[in-house]
C-alpha positions in Angstrom: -53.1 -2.7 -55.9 -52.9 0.8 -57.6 -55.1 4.1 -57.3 -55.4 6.2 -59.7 -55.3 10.6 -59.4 -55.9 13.2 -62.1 -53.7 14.9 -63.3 -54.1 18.5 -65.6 -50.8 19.1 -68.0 -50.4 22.4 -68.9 -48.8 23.9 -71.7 -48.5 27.4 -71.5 -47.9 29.1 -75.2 -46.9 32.5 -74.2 -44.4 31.5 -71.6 -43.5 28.0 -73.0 -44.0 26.3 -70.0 -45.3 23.3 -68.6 -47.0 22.6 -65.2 -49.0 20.0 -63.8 -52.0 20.2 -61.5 -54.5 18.3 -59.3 -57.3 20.3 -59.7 -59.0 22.8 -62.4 -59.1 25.0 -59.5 -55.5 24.4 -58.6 -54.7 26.1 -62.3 -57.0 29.0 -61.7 -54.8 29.3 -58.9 -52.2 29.6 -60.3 -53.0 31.2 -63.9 -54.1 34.8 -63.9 -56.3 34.1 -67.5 -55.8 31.0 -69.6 -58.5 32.2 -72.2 -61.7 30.3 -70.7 -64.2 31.1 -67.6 -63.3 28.4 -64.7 -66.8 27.6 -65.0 -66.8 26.8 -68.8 -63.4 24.7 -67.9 -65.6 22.8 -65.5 -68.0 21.9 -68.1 -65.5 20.5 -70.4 -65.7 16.8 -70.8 -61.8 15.6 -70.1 -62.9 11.9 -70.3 -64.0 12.0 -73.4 -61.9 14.2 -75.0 -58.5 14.4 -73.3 -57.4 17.7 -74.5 -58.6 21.3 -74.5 -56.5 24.0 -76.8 -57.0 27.5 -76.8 -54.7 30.8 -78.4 -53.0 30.7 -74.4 -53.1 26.8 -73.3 -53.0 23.3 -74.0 -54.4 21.3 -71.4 -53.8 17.7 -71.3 -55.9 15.5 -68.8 -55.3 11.8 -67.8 -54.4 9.6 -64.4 -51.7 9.5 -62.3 -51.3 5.8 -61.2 -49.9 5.4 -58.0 -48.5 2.1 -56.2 -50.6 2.5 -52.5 -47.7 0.6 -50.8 -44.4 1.6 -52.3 -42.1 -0.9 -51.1 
């Protein structure tokens, strides 16, 4: 049996790097300004469209699938 987490990859085009996160707060966190209010990030509809891209990020959304009993 699996379970499945989100995950948030982001792509950072002024430093080039990449980062993954829990949470949309968990990158407000950490990001200072990635170009969008954290409340218009919380509207955005990641299950339907997968990817957000602005002039500072690209975030990727999707599921981390977990084993529950790793052997």
């Amino acid at each position: 049996m699996s379970t499945q987490m989100k995950i948030y990859h982001v792509y950072s085009k002024r430093s080039k790097e990449h980062k993954y996160f829990g949470s949309i707060k968990a990158i407000y966190d950490y990001y200072e300004n990635i170009g969008i209010s954290r409340y218009a990030m919380y509207r955005f509809d990641f299950k339907k469209n997968r990817v957000f891209e602005n002039d500072e990020v690209i975030i990727r959304f999707d599921y981390l699938v977990r084993s529950k009993n790793v052997n």
